[in-house]
C-alpha positions as CSV (number, residue, x, y, z in Angstrom):
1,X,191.2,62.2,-3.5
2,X,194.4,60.4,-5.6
3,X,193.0,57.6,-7.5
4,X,195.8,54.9,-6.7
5,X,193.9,52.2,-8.7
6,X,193.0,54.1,-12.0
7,X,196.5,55.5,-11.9
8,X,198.3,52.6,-11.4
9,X,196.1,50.3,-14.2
10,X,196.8,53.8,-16.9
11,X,200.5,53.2,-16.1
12,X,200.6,49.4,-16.4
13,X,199.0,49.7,-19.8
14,X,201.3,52.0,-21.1
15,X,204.2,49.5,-20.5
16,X,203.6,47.2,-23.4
17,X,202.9,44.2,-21.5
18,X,201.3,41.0,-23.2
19,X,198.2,39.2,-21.2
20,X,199.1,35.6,-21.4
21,X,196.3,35.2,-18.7
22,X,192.7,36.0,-17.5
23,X,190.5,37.4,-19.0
24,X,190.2,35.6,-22.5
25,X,189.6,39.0,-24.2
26,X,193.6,40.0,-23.4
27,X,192.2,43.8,-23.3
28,X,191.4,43.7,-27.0
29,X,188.1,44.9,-28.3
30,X,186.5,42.5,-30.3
31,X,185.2,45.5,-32.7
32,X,182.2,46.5,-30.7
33,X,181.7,49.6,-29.3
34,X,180.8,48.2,-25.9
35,X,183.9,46.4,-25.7
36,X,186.2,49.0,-26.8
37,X,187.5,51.1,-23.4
38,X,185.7,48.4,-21.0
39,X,188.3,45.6,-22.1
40,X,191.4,47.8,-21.9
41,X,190.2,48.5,-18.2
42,X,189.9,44.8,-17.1
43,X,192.7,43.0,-15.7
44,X,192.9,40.3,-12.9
45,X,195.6,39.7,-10.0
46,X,198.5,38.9,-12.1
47,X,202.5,39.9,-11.2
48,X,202.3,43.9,-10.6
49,X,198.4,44.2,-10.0
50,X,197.1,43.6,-7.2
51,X,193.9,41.5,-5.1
52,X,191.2,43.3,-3.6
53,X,190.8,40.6,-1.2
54,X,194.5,40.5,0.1
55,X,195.7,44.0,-1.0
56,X,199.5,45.1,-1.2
57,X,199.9,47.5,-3.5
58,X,197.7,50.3,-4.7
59,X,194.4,48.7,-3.7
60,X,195.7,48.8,-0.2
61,X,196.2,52.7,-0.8
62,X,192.9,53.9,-1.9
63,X,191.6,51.3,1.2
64,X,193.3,53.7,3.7
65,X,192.0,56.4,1.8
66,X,188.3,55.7,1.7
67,X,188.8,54.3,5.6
68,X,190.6,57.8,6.3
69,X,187.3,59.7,4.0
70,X,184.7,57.6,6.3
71,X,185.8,58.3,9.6
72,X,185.8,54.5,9.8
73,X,188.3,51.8,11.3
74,X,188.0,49.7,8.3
75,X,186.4,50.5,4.4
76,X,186.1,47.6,2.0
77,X,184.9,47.5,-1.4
78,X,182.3,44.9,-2.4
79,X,181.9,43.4,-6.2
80,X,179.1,41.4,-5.3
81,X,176.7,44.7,-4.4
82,X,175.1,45.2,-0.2
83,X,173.6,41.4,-0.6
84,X,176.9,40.2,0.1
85,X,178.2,42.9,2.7
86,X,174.7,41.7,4.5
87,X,175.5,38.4,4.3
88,X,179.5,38.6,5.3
89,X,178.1,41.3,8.1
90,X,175.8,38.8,9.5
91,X,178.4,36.0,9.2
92,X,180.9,38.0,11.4
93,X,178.8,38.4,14.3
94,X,177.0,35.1,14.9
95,X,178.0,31.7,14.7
96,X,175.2,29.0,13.4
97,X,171.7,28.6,15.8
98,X,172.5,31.7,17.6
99,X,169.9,34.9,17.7
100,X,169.3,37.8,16.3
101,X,166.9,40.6,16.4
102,X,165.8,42.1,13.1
103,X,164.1,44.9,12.1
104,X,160.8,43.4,9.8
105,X,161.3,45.5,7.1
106,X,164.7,44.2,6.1
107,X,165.5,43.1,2.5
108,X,165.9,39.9,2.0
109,X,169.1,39.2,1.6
110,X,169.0,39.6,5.5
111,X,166.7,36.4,5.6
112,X,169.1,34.6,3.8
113,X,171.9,34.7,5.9
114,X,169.2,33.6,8.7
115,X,168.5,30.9,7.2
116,X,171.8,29.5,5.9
117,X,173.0,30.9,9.2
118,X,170.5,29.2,11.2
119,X,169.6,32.3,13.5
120,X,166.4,32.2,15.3
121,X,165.2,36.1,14.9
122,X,163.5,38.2,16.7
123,X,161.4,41.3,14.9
124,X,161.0,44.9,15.8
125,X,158.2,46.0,13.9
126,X,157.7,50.2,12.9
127,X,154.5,52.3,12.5
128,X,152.9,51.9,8.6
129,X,152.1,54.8,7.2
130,X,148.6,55.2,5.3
131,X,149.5,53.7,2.0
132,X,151.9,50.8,3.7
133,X,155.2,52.4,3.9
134,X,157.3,51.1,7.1
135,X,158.6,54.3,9.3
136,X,161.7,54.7,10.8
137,X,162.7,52.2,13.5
138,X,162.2,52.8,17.2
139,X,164.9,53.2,19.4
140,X,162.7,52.3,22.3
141,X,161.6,49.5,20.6
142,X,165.0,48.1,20.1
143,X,165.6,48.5,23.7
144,X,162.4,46.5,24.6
145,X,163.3,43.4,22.9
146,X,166.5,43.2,24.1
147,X,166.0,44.2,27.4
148,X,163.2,41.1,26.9
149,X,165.6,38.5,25.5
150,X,168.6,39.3,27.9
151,X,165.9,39.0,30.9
152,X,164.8,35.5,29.0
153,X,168.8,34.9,29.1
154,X,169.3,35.1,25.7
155,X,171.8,36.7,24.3
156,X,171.0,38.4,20.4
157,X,174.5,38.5,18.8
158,X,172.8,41.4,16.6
159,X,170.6,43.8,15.9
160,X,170.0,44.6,11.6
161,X,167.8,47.6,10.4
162,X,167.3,49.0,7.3
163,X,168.0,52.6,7.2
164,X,167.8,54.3,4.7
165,X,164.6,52.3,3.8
166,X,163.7,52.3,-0.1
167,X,161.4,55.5,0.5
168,X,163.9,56.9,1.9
169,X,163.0,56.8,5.9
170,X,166.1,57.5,7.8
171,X,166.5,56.0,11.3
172,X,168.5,57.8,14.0
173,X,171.7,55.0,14.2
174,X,173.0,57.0,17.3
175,X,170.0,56.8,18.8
176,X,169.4,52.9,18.3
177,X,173.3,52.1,19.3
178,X,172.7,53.9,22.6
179,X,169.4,52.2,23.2
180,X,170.8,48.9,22.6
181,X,174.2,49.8,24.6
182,X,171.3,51.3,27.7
183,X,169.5,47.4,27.4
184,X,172.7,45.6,28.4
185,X,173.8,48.1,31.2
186,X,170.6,47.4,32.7
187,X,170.4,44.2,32.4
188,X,173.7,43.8,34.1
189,X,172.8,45.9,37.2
190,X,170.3,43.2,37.8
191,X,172.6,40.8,38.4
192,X,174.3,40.1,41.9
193,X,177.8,40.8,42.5
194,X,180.1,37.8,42.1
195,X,177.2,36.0,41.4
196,X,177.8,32.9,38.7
197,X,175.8,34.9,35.8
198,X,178.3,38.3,36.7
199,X,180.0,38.8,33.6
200,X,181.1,41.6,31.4
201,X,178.3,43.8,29.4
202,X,177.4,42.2,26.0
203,X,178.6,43.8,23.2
204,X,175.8,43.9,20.5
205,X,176.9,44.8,17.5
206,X,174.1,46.7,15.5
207,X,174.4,46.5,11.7
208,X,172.6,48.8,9.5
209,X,171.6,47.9,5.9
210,X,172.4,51.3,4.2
211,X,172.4,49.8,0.3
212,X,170.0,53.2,-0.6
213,X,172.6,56.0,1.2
214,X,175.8,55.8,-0.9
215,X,174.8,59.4,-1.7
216,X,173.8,60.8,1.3
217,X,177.3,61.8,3.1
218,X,177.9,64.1,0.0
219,X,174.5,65.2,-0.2
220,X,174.4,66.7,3.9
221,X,178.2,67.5,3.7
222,X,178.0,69.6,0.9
223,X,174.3,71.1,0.6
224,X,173.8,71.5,4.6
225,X,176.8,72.3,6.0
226,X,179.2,74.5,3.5
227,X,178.0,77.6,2.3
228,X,179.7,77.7,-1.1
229,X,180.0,81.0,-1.4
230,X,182.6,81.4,1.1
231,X,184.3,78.2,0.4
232,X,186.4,76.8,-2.4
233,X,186.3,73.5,-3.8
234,X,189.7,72.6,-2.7
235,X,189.0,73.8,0.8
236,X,186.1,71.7,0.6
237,X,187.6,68.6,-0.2
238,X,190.7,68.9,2.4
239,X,187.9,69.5,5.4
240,X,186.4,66.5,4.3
241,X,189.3,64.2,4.0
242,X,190.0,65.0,7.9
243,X,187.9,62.2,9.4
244,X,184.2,61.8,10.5
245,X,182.8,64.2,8.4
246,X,180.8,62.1,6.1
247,X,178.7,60.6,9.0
248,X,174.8,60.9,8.4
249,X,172.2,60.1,11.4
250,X,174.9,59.0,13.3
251,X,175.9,55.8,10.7
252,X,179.2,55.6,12.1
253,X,177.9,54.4,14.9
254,X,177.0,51.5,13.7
255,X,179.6,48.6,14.2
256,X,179.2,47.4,10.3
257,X,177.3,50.0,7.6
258,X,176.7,48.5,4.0
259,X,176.2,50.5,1.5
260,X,175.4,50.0,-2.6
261,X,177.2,52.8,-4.4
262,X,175.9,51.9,-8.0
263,X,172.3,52.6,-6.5
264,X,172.9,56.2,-6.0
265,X,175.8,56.9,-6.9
266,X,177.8,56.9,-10.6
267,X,179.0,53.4,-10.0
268,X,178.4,50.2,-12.2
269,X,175.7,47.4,-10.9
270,X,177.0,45.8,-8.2
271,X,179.3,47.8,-6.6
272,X,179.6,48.7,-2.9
273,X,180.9,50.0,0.1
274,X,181.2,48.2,3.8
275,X,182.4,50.3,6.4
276,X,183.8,49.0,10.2
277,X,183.4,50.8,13.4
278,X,184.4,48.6,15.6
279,X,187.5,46.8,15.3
280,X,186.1,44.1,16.8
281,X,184.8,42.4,13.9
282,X,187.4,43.3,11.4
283,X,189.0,40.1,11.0
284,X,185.7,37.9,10.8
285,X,184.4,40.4,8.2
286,X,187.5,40.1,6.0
287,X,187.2,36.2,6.7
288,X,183.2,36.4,4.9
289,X,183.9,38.8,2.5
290,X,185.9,36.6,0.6
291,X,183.5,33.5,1.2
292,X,180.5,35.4,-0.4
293,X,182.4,37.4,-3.0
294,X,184.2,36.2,-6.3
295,X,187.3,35.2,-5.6
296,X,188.1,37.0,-9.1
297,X,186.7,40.6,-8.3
298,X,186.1,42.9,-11.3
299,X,188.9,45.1,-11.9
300,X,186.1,47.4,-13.6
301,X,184.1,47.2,-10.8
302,X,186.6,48.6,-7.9
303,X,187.8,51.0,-10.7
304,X,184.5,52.4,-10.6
305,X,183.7,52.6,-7.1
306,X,186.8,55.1,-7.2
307,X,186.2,57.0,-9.8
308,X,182.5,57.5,-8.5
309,X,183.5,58.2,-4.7
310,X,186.5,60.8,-6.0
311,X,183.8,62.1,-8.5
312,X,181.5,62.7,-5.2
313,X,184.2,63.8,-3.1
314,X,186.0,66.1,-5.1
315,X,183.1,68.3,-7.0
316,X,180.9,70.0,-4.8
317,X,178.9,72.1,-6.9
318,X,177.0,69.0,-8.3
319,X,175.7,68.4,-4.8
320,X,174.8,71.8,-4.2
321,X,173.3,72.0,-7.8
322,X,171.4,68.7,-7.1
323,X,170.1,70.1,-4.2
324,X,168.5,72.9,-5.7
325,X,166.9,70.9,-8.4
326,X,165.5,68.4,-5.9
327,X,164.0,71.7,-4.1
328,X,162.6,73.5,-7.6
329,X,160.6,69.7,-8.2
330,X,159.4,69.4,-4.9
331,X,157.9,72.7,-4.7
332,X,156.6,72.3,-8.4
333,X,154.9,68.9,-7.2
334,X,153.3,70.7,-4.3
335,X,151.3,72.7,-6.9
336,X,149.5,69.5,-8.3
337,X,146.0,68.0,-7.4
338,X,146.0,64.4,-7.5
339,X,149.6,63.2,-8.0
340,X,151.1,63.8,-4.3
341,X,155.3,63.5,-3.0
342,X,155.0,61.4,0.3
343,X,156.7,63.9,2.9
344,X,157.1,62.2,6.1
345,X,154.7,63.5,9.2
346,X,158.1,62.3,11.2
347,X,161.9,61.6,12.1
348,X,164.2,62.1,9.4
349,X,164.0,61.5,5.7
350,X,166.1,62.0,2.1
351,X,164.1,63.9,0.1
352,X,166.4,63.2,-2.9
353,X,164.0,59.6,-2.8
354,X,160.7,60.3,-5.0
355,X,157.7,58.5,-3.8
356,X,154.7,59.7,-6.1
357,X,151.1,58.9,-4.2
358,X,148.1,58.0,-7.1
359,X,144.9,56.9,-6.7
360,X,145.2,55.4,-10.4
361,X,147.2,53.0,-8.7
362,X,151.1,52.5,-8.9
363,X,151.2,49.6,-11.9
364,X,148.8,52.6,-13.9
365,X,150.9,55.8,-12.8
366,X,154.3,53.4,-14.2
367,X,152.7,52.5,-17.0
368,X,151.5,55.4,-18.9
369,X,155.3,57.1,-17.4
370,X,156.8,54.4,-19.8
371,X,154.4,54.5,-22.3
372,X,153.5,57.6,-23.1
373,X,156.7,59.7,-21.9
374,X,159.3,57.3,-22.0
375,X,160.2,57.8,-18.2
376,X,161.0,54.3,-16.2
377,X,160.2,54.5,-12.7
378,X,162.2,51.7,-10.1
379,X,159.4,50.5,-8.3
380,X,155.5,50.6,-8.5
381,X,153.7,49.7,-5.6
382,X,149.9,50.0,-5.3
383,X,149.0,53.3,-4.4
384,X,152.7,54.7,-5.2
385,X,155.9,54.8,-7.3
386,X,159.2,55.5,-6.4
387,X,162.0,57.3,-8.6
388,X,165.3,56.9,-7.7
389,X,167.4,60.2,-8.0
390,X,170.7,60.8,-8.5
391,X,173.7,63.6,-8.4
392,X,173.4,62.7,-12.3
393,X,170.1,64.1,-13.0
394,X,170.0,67.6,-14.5
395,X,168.0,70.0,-14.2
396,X,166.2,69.2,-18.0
397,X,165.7,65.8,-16.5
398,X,163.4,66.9,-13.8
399,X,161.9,69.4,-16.0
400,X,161.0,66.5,-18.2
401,X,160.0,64.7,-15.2
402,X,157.1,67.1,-13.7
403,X,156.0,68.2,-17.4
404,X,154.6,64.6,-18.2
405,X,153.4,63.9,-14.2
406,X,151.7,67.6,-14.4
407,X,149.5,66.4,-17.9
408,X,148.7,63.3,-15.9
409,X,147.6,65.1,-13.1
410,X,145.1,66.9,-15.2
411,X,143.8,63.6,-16.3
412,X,143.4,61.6,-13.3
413,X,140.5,60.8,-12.3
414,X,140.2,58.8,-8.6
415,X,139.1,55.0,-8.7
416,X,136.2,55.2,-7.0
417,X,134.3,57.6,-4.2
418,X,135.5,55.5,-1.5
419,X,137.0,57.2,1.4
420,X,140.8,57.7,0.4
421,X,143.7,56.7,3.1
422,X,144.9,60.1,4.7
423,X,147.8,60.4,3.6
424,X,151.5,60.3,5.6
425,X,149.7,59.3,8.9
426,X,150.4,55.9,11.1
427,X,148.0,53.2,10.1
428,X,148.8,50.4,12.3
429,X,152.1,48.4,13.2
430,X,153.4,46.5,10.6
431,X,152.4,42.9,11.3
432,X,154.0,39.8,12.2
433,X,152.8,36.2,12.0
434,X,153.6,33.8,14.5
435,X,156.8,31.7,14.1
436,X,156.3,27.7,14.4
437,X,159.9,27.2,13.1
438,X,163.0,29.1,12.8
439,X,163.5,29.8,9.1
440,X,166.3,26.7,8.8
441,X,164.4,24.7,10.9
442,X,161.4,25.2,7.9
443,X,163.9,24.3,5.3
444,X,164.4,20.8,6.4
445,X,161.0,19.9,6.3
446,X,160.9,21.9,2.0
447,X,160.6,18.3,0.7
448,X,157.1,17.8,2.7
449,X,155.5,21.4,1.5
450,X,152.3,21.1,-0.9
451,X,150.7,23.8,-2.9
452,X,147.2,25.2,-0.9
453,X,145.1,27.2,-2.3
454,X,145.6,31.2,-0.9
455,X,142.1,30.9,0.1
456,X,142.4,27.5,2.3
457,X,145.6,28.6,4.2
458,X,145.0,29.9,7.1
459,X,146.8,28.2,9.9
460,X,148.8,26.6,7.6
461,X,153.0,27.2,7.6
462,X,154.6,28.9,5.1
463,X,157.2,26.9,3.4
464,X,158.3,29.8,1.0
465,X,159.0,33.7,1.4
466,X,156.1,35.5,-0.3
467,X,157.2,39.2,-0.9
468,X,156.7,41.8,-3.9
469,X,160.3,42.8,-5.4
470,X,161.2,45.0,-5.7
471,X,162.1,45.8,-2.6
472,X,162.0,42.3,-1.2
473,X,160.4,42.8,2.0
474,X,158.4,39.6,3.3
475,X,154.8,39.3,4.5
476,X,155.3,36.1,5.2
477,X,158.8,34.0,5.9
478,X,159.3,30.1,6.3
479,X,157.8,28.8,9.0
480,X,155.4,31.2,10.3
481,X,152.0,30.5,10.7
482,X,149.7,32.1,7.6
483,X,146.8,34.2,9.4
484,X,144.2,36.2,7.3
485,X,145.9,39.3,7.7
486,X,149.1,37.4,5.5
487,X,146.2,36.3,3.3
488,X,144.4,39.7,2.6
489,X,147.8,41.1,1.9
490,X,149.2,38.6,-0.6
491,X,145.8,39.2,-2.2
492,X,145.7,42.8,-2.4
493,X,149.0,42.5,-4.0
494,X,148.3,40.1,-6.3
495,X,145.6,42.4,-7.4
496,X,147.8,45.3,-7.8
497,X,149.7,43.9,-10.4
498,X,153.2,43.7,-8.2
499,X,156.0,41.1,-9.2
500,X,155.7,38.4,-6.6
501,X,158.0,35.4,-5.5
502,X,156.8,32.7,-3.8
503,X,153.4,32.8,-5.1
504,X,151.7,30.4,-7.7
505,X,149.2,30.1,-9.8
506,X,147.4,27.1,-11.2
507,X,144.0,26.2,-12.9
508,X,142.0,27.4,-15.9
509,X,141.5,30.2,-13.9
510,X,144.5,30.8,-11.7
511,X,144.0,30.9,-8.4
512,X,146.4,31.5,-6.2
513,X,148.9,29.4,-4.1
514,X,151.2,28.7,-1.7
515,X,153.3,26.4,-0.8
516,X,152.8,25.0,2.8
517,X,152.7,22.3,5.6
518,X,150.0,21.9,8.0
């Protein structure tokens, strides 16, 4: 893969140029470390560079490149991470007070755009494992509700999942496209020839929140598919470049895939990829992009996202090397007592995700990592953690890794005698209050909410999302209807210790609240 940014901003400093213009450090450290090769790197859309938001020169080049990589119709890269690809996504399929079907377990930068939007959703809602993790989306399900809305005569202008999910459940995107694709065709057979309703098939675009699977086209290409023995790097790389090869569960056929490369792949914080597969929404996606992005996009940033894709692309031993070190942890973890890797019972899954099961509880298990071994987990939930992996980790990394979870493994002693969840197996569907208002529609009324106690809420309407975050999942969203299942939830993560918005606390002491209308 050529690197027409990197190569073009080496050349331009090389031709003595003075800076007199943005930005104010005129690509002079400042006599920090820090600064030193990250100011010489960052420019901005003066005379010979170019604008990732309109680009002409070599921008445009490595666009066609990473569109020709992807098996795509159009590849964009974002500066302001996946939240804004979900929210430019959403803005170029609906217009304001339309519908839109939403798998539950979204993130919620997905609930923003519904409510700035002013979408009415509709929710498909997975199995829950055990211990509360969502499973992968049902295609059948999907199906169902719209089938259901088109027979209502409504119309969703999309369908948004998560996949994959921040434990690393994979839904099967073919699968859900063809389901929503068999929905409309039947809906159309119902009605009458030349009647006044006859009118083409919808075309529902489905759009899959892929922030967590920057990594995973590599990952399958390389480690599933090529047997390295036979095959030389170079051979590797030119089979790639030829088109759809970097499609994973059928993600390409998805009409808009977002994707976070700094989450799993060696890219800086908020960087991304959005990919297009139907050219139908091109032009409005372009359009949003540059409402919800900066209009003065890091040079660093889209520097990076090269270098880390043409890093990816172009060395496939790490991937195979990864995979074998992902393979030597998982079958060392196998060997412990207490500390257990969740292992879907199900569907498909990227084992490159760590979730750790502990009956210490997650807060505990992240805390003594921290502590005691110096090892920072990315989430603790409250019978879990998750670890975030990446191409980057070495082989000494994991080793480090299982050394200090084994010693903790010897020491952990369960909570209590109660019966323990069985692990990896369905619990229940993951619930869904009842929606008074449409999430705008609760907005308006924000100025009449007042704080109720968590105890006296029941019935009451939630005026605030209340969700742990990470990962920013909602139990409850504006303008639903607060039952006691929303209440023993909020309270059992309260209790755990996870970081919560949209609750409050308040007396000598706090009790909890939330902020409501009756």
């Amino acid at each position: 893969m050529k690197e027409y940014i990197n190569e073009a901003l080496k050349q331009y400093t090389e031709n003595g140029k003075y800076p007199w213009h943005m930005p104010g450090h005129k690509r002079k450290s400042i006599g920090d470390d820090f600064f030193d090769n990250m100011m010489r790197r960052d420019f901005t859309e003066a005379r010979g560079l170019d604008d990732m938001h309109d680009p002409e020169l070599f921008m445009k080049e490595t666009l066609r490149e990473l569109t020709e990589l992807y098996g795509t119709k159009a590849t964009y890269m974002m500066v302001n991470g996946s939240t804004g690809g979900v929210l430019a996504a959403i803005y170029a399929c609906t217009n304001y007070g339309d519908h839109i079907i939403v798998a539950r377990n979204c993130h919620k930068s997905v609930y923003n755009a519904i409510t700035i939007n002013g979408l009415i959703p509709h929710y498909i809602v997975s199995d829950v494992e055990s211990h509360g993790i969502c499973m992968a989306v049902d295609p059948e399900a999907v199906k169902a509700e719209v089938s259901g809305l088109l027979k209502a005569g409504i119309v969703p202008k999309a369908v948004v999942i998560t996949s994959p999910t921040y434990e690393g459940i994979i839904s099967d995107i073919s699968a859900i496209k063809a389901a929503i694709k068999s929905a409309c065709g039947l809906m159309m057979k119902t009605i009458p020839p030349n009647s006044e309703n006859d009118s083409e098939v919808p075309d529902i675009p489905l759009i899959v929140d892929g922030a967590h699977g920057a990594h995973l086209p590599f990952y399958n290409r390389f480690c599933n598919r090529i047997d390295e023995s036979d095959r030389d790097k170079e051979d590797v790389c030119t089979d790639v470049v030829s088109g759809d090869k970097l499609d994973v569960a059928g993600r390409n056929q998805a009409d808009i895939y977002i994707e976070s490369t700094h989450k799993t792949l060696p890219a800086l914080t908020q960087t991304g990829l959005i990919h297009v597969n139907n050219e139908k929404y091109v032009d409005r996606l372009e359009k949003y992009l540059k409402i919800f992005q900066s209009s003065s996009p890091s040079y660093l940033f889209v520097q990076s996202i090269e270098k880390a894709v043409g890093y990816a692309l172009c060395n496939p031993q790490i991937w195979v090397q990864y995979r074998e070190n992902i393979k030597g942890f998982r079958n060392k973890m196998s060997g412990l007592k207490n500390l257990k890797l969740f292992e879907p019972f199900e569907g498909i899954y990227d084992d490159t995700r760590l979730v750790i099961f502990t009956d210490m509880g997650g807060r505990k298990l992240e805390q003594i990592l921290d502590d005691r071994y110096g090892l920072v987990v990315e989430m603790a939930a409250g019978s879990y953690v998750i670890l975030i992996t990446s191409v980057m980790d070495e082989e000494k990394d994991f080793d480090r890794l299982f050394a200090a979870l084994k010693e903790i493994d010897h020491e952990e002693k369960p909570a209590g005698e109660e019966e323990k969840p069985e692990r990896n197996k369905v619990r229940d569907k993951l619930s869904v209050p009842d929606m008074k208002w449409s999430p705008s529609e609760a907005e308006k009324s924000a100025d009449n909410a007042e704080l109720v106690r968590l105890s006296e809420a029941a019935g009451m309407i939630a005026m605030e999302y209340v969700f742990s975050y990470p990962p920013g999942i909602p139990v409850v969203v504006p303008g639903e209807v607060i039952c006691e299942d929303v209440i023993s939830r909020i309270q059992e993560m309260v209790d755990a210790g996870l970081n919560m918005t949209g609750v409050h606390f308040a007396g000598k002491e706090p009790e909890i609240y939330l902020k409501c209308v009756k």
